[in-house]
Structure formats: C-alpha cells, structure tokens
N, C-alpha and C positions, 0 to 999 in steps of 0.2 A: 540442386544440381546446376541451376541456370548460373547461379554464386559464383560457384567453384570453378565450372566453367572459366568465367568472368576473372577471375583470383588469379588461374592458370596465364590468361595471354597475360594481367597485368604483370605477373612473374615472366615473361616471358619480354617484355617490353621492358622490366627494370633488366634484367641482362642486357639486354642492346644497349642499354643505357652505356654500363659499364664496360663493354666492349670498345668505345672512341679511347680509352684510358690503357696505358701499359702497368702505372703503378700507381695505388691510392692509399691516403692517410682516412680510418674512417673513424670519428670522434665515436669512439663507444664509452656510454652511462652505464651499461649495466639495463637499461629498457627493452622492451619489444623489439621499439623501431629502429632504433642503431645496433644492436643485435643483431637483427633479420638485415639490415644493409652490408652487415660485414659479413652473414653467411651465404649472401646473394654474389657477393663480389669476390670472396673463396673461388666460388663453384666455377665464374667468369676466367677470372684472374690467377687463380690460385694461389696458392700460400707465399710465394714471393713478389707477387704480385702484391698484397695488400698489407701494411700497418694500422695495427690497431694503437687511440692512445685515449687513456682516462686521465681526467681530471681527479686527485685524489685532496680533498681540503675537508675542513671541515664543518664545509657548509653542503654537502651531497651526502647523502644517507648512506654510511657504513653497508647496509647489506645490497646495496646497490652497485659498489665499488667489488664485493666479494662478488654478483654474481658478472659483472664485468670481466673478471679475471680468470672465473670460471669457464665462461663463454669462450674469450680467447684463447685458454687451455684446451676446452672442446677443439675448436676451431685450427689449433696448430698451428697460427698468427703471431709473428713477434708484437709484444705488446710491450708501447710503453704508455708510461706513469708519470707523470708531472705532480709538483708540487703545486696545490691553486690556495697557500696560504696568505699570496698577494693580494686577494681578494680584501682581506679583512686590512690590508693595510690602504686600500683605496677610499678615501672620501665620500666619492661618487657612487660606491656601493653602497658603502657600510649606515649613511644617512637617510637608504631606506626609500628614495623617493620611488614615485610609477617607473622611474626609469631606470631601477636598479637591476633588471634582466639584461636590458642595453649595454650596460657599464660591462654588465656580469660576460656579455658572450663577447662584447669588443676586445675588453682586456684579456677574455682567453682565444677565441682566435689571433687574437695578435699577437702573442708569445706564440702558438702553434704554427703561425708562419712561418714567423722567423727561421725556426728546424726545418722546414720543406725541403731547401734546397739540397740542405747533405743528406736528407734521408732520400733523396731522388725520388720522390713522390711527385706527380702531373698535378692533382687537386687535391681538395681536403671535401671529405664528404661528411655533411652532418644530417642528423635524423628529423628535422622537422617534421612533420606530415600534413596535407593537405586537412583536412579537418582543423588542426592547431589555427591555420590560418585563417579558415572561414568562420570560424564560431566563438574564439577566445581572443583575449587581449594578448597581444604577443609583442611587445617592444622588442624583445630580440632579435627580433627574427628581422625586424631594420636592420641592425647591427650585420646581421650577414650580407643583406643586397646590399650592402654600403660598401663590401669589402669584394662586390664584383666575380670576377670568374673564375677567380681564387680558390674560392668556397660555393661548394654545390650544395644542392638540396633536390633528389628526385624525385624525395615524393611530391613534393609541391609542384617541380617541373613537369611530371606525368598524373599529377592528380590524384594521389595515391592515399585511400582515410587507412585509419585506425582498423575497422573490422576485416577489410580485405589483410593489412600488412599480418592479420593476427593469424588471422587462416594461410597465408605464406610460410610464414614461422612455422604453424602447426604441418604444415606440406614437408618443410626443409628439417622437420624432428629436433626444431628445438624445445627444450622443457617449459623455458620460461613463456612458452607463444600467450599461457592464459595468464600472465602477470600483472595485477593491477596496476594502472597508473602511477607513475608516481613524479616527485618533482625536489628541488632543492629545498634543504631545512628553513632558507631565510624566508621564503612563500610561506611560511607559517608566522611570519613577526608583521603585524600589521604594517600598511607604508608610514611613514614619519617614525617610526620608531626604531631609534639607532639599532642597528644589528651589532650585535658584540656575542663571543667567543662564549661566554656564559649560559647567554639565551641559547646559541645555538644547540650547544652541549645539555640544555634543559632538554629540550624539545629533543634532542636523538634518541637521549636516554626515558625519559617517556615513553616514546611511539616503541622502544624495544621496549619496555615492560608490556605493553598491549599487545605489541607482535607475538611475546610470549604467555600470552593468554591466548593468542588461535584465531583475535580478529585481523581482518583482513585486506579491509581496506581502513586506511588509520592517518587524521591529520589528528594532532593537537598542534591550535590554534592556542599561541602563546599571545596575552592582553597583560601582560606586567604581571601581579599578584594572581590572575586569574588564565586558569587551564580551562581550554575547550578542546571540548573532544566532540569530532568526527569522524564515524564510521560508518557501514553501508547501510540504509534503511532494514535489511533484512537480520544485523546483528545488534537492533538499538536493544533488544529484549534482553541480550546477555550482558551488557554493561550493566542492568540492574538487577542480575540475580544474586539471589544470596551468596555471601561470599566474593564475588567477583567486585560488586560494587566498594564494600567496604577495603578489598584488595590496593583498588584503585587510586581511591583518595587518600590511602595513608601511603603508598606509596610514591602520588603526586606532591605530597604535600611535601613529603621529605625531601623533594626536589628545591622545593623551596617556595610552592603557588600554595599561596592560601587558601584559595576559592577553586573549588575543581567542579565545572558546570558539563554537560551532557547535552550538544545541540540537538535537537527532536528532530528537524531538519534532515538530519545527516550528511554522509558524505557529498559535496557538491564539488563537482570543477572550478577551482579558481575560487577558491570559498571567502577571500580575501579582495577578490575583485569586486565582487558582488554589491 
C-alpha cells in the first residue's frame, strides 16, 4: 500500500513534469518506459500535444516495433517512423566497439533533431530510467547530456526506477506494463565483432523461433558458429524437454550456428557486459 502510495505522487510529479511543455516528441521503442512516458504525457498534454517516433531498422526487435505501433494506435498519437538503416552504414557502430550505444543514440538523436522544428515540438523526450543509470553500463545515455536541453529524460531527472514506472503503466491500463526487458539485436553480438545485416537477421529470427515456443524472456547470444541461449532461470527446464530441445538445435542450426549451447546462468542484464 505504502508502494502505491509512493507510485501515485511519483505519477503525479512526472505530470508536473510535462506540464512546463506545450508539445513533445516522445522516442517510443515499443518498452515499458517510453510507453508509460508517452501515456503520462497524453493524459498532461493531450493528443495534439504529443508526437510519437520509432526507430524502425533492423537492428531493434520486430515485435517491439509492432508493439510500439500498437501503443500509439491505443494512444490516438500521430506516430512517426524513421528509417534507422543508417545505422549499419556507420563505421562507428557497425565495428562493435563499448561505444557502439553512443554512435547508436548520437546518430539517432541527431537525425530526430533535425525534424523538431517543423514538427513544432519544445523537446524530445526519451525513456531512460533512473536504475539504467545507477546499476548498468550505459554509454548512451552520454550521448544524451551531450546533446543538452534539447533531449530530456525524467525519469532520471525525478529519479524514477523500473518497478515504480511498471506499476504506472499497470495504473494508466497499459498491457504491456509486465513486459520483459528488452534491448537492440546488436547487444547480442559480442564487442569487437563487426555487426552486419546477417548476424542481425540470425539472431531476430532465433529469438522468434523461441518466442514461439512460449519462453519469455530470451537473448541468443550470437559467438560466430556458436548460439547461446538465454532465458529466465525459471524456464531453463523447458529448453531441455523432450522435443523442445531437439526443436531447437535443428532449428538453430539451420540458421546457420553450428554449436547451439544453453547458458545455466541464464537470463542476466547486459549479459555481454559481464
């Protein structure tokens, strides 16, 4: 009760937030937390009030892009769509270094700039969340304070984690409030290893054959010839039952990884930073 409580004034403080704003651009992925900022800023602002815009490439997870489009549909927000195929033509990303998040959010805030002015949007709001920043590697999220007052972030400005923004979401009736985590396709290609258009396309198509066996939280971790899989400790038991197991690797394999391994570990945050 004491939570919810708690939940309430923070919902209550990210409104005031958005109230200094007459119109806002809100980066939505298709996540919780940009999700829950673009139905926080409806409520404020209302529906002429706020632009939604995805990034659509093909290094962001297809059913992430669907439920982004979903959300905006709920939401009754003009929603646009940008091509983020630039990506894979940039150096600076595609060679994979630690500082391929940096490249990744510089090069697309800075295309989404540029649009501000005629879409007469005040700021551009994107989802970070205060947890991201306290407990994970986040070169990104430089890449924002570097681009100044341009590009907001609340929750980091109000101090705002993951479990409170979930129970927001659950408050404001969105579906996806219990949605696992999730993150872009190239966080599954270890650093130093060029990212290219193949791998990516391995690794999409993977995680939907898993998505379509019912598990639920899901990286495959792409190592050249070899498929790692990561799921949530509580579903490593069905990656080896009868049938599912042999499912797996023949259909991993067909992808083209020779060696399909099973981390006992399982699902961890940042499982590539590690």
């Amino acid at each position: 009760m004491e939570f919810m409580s708690s939940c309430l004034d923070v919902l209550s403080r990210l409104e005031c937030w958005f109230r200094q704003f007459n119109k806002v651009l809100i980066m939505l992925s298709g996540g919780v937390d940009s999700s829950t900022l673009l139905a926080v800023a409806v409520r404020v602002l209302g529906r002429g009030g706020v632009v939604a815009l995805t990034v659509k490439s093909p290094v962001e997870p297809p059913w992430d892009f669907n439920d982004a489009v979903s959300i905006a549909n709920d939401l009754g927000v003009k929603h646009l769509v940008i091509d983020g195929s630039y990506l894979l033509s940039s150096e600076d990303f595609v060679c994979n270094s630690r500082l391929r998040c940096y490249y990744c959010k510089k090069l697309t805030l800075s295309r989404v700039l540029s649009t501000v002015d005629e879409l007469g949007v005040d700021v551009v709001v994107e989802g970070t969340n205060y947890d991201d920043v306290q407990a994970d590697y986040r070169p990104g999220f430089n890449a924002v304070k570097e681009l100044g007052p341009r590009v907001r972030s609340p929750y980091v400005e109000l101090g705002i984690g993951k479990e409170c923004i979930r129970t927001i979401a659950k408050l404001l009736g969105l579906r996806i409030h219990d949605k696992p985590a999730s993150a872009c396709l190239a966080s599954r290609i270890p650093y130093g290893d060029r990212i290219t258009l193949e791998r990516l396309q391995r690794v999409r198509d993977g995680e939907l054959i898993l998505k379509e066996l019912g598990f639920k939280i899901i990286r495959l971790r792409d190592h050249g010839d070899i498929a790692r899989i990561e799921v949530g400790i509580d579903e490593l038991h069905k990656v080896l039952q009868e049938g599912i197991r042999d499912l797996v690797v023949s259909k991993l394999k067909e992808l083209g990884y020779r060696y399909v391994t099973l981390d006992l570990e399982g699902y961890r945050r940042s499982g590539l930073n590690l």
